[in-house]
C-alpha positions as CSV (number, residue, x, y, z in Angstrom):
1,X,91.9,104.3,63.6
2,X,92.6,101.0,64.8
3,X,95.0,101.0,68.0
4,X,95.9,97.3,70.3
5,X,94.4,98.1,73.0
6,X,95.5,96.6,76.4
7,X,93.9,95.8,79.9
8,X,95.9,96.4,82.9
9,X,95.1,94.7,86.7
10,X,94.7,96.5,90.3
11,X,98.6,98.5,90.3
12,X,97.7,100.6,94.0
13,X,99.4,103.5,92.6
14,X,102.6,102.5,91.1
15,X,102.5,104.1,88.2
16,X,106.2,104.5,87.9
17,X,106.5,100.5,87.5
18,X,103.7,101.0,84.8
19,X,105.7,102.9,83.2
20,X,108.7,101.0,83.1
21,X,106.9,98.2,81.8
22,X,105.9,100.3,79.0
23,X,108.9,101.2,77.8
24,X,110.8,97.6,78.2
25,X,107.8,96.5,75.5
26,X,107.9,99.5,73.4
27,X,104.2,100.1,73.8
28,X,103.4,103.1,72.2
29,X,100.4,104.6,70.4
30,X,97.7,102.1,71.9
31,X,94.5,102.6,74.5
32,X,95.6,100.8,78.3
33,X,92.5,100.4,80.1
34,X,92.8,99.9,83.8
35,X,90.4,97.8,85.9
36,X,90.6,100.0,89.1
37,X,92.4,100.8,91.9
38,X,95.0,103.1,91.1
39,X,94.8,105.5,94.1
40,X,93.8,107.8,92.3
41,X,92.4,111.3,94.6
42,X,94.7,109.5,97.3
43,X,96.9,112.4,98.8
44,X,99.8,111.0,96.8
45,X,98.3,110.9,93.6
46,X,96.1,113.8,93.1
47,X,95.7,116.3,90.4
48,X,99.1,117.4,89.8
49,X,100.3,113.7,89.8
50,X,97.8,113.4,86.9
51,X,98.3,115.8,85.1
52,X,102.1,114.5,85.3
53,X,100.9,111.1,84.3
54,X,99.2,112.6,81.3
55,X,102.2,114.0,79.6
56,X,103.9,111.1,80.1
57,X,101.2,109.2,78.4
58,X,101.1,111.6,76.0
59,X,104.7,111.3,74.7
60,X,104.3,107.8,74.0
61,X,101.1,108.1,72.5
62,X,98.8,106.0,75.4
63,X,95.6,107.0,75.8
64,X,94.8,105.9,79.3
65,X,91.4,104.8,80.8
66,X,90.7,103.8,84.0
67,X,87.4,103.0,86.1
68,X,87.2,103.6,90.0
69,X,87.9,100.4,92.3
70,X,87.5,101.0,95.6
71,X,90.9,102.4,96.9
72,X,90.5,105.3,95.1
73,X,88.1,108.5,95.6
74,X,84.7,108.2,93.6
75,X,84.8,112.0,93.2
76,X,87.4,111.6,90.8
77,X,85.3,109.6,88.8
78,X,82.6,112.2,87.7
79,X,83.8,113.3,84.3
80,X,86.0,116.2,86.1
81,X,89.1,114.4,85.2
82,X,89.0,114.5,81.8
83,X,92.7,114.8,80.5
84,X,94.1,115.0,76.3
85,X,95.7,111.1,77.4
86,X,94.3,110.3,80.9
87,X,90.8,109.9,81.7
88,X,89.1,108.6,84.8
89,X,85.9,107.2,83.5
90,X,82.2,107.6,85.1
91,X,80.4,104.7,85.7
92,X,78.4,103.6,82.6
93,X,80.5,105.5,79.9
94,X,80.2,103.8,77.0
95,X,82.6,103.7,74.3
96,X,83.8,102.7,70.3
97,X,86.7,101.1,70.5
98,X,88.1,99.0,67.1
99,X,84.6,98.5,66.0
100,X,83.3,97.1,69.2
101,X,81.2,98.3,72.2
102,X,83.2,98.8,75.1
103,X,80.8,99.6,78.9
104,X,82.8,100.4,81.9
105,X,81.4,100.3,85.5
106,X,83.5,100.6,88.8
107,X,83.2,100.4,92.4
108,X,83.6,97.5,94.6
109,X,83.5,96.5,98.3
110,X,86.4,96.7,100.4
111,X,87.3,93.5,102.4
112,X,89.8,95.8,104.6
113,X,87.2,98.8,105.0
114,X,87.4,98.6,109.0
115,X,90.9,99.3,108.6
116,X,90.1,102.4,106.0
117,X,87.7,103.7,107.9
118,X,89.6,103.8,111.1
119,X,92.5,105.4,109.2
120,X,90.1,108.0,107.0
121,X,90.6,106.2,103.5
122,X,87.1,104.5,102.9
123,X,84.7,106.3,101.0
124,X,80.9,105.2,101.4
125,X,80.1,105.7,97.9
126,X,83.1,102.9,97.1
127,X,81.0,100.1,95.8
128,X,78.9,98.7,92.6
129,X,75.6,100.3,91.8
130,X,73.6,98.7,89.0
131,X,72.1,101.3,86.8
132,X,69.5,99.2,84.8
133,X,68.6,102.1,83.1
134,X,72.2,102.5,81.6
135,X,73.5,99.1,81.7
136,X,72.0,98.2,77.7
137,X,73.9,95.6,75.5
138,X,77.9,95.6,75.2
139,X,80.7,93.8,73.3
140,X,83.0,94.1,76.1
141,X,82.1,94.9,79.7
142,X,84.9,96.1,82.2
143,X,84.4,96.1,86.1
144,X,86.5,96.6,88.9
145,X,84.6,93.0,90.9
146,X,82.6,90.4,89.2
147,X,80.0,88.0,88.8
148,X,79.3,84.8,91.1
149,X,81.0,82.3,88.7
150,X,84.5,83.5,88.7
151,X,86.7,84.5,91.7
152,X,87.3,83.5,95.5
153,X,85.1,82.6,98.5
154,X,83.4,83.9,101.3
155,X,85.6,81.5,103.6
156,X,89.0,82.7,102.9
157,X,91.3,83.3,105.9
158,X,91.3,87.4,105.1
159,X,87.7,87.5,105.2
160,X,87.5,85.5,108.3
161,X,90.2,88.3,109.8
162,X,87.9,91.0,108.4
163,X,84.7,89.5,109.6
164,X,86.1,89.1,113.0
165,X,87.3,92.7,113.3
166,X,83.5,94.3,111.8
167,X,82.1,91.9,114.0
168,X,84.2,93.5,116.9
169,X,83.4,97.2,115.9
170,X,79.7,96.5,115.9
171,X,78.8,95.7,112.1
172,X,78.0,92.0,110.6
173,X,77.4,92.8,107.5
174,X,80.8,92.0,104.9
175,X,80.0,88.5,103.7
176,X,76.5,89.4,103.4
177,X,77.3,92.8,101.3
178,X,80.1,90.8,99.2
179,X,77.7,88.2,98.1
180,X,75.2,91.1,97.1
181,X,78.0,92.4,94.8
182,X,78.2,89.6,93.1
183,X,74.4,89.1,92.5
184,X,74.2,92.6,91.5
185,X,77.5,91.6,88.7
186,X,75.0,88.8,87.8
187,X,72.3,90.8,86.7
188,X,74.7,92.9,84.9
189,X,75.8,90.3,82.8
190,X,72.6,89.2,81.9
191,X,71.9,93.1,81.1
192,X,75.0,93.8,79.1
193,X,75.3,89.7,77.3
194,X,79.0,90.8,76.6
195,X,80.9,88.8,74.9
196,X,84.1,89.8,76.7
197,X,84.2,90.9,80.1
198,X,87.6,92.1,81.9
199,X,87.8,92.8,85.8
200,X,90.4,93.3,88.8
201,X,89.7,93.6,92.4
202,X,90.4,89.6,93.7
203,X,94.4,89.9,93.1
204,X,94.7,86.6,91.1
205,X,94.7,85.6,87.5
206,X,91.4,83.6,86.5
207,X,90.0,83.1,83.2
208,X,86.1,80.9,82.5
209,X,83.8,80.6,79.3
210,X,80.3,81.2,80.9
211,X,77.0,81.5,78.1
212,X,79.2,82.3,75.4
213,X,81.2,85.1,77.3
214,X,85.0,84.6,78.3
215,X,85.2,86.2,81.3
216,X,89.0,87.5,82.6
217,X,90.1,88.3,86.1
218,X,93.3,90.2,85.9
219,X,95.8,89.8,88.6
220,X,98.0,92.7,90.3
221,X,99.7,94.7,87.4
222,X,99.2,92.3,84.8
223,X,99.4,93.5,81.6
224,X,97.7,91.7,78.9
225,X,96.3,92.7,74.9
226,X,93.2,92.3,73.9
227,X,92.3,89.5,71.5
228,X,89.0,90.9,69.8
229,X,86.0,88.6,69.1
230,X,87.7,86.8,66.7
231,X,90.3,85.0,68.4
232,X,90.3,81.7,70.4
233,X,89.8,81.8,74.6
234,X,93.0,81.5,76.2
235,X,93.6,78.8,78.9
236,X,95.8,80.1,82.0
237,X,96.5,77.0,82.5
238,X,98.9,77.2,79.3
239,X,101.5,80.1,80.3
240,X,103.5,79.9,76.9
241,X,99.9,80.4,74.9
242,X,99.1,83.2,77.6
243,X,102.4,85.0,77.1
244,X,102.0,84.9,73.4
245,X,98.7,86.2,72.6
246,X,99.2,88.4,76.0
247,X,101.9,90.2,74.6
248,X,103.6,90.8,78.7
249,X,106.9,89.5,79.8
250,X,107.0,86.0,81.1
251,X,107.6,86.3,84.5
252,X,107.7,83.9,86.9
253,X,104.1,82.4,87.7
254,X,102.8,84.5,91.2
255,X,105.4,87.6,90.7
256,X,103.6,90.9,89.7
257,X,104.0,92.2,86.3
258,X,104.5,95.6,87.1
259,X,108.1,95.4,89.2
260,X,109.0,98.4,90.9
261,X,112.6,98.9,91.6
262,X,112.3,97.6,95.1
263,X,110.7,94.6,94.1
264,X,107.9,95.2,96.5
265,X,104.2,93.8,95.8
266,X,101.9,97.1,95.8
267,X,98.8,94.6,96.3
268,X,98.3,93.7,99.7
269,X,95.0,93.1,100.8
270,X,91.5,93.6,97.6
């Protein structure tokens, strides 16, 4: 059975503005796949939250997937959490989806992780591991970070802040374990040749065309459809176009997608 399917940016747990958005569009009986970072196996959304989730889901006939970014517990991500409409995928599950190939990988480095470790939120099994064993040819690849060619700097001012403050605990080695992370996303891509390839993680909407694979970063709760193989690469530069074929609301350009009723931004720091 063909079902639109739709990919959904970093949300940090708000789920209730997910839903919202869900119901103001009248999306019903279609596959959301979520790039990473929803919190989940935080202590405010663990199993019973979930399981919650999934009946809601289930009503409106989603079938939700989502990949583990790295504000979220990797434990959870195992093939435990398995639910009729909410499933928390294991790195390298591979999946038919409308006739094409769909791979899914998380894990990412936290720029902030001094701050979660000093708090007790970072987990050391948070970031990327290439499998080249399981990483064979896709249609459609979906990460929680990416490849070299797309996405920010090393130089930004919150990974100077960040750098600074390792540098002060002891440890020097963000920039240098950032740029693996992309390297290792490299060699992915050149494992996989997708022809599509969705990711999160960098909170900000980018789109590029690189050896015949349109590669999309989704921004904080940014909601957009998938266009299949067959249709042309969207520019972001062209908001109407993007809305259209993106089937989201068009909110203002920089104002998150998935609004919660006190209009703060979930996504603060990557």
């Amino acid at each position: 059975m063909t079902r639109p399917i739709y990919l959904l940016g970093d949300i940090h747990g708000d789920y209730a503005g997910l839903l919202e958005i869900l119901d103001e569009r009248k999306i019903r009986d279609a596959v959301v796949i979520h790039v990473g970072d929803g919190h989940e196996g935080f202590p405010e959304c663990g199993l019973p939250v979930l399981e919650t989730l999934n009946q809601e889901f289930a009503t409106r006939g989603i079938e939700y997937l989502s990949i583990r970014g790295n504000h979220c517990n990797p434990t959870f991500f195992e093939g435990d959490h398995q639910l009729s409409n909410l499933k928390l995928l294991p790195d390298y599950t591979r999946l038919e989806l409308n006739g094409e190939t769909w791979l899914f990988v998380g894990g990412a480095v936290s720029v902030n992780r001094i701050d979660k470790i000093q708090s007790g939120e970072w987990w050391s099994r948070e970031g990327f591991r290439l499998d080249p064993s399981k990483a064979g040819p896709a249609d459609v690849l979906v990460t929680h970070s990416g490849p070299s060619w797309i996405g920010p700097g090393f130089s930004s001012p919150i990974i100077k802040t960040y750098v600074q403050a390792e540098n002060e605990f002891g440890t020097s080695s963000l920039v240098t374990d950032l740029k693996e992370e992309r390297r290792q996303h490299d060699r992915l891509f050149r494992m996989v040749k997708p022809r599509t390839w969705y990711l999160g993680h960098f909170h900000q909407r980018a789109e590029k065309q690189n050896a015949g694979c349109r590669t999309r970063i989704l921004d904080c709760g940014e909601l957009i459809r998938h266009s299949g193989p067959c249709l042309p690469i969207l520019s972001v530069n062209d908001r109407q176009q993007l809305i259209r074929h993106s089937d989201v609301r068009p909110w203002p350009q920089g104002q998150i997608l998935l609004p919660t009723k006190s209009g703060k931004n979930p996504c603060q720091t990557s």
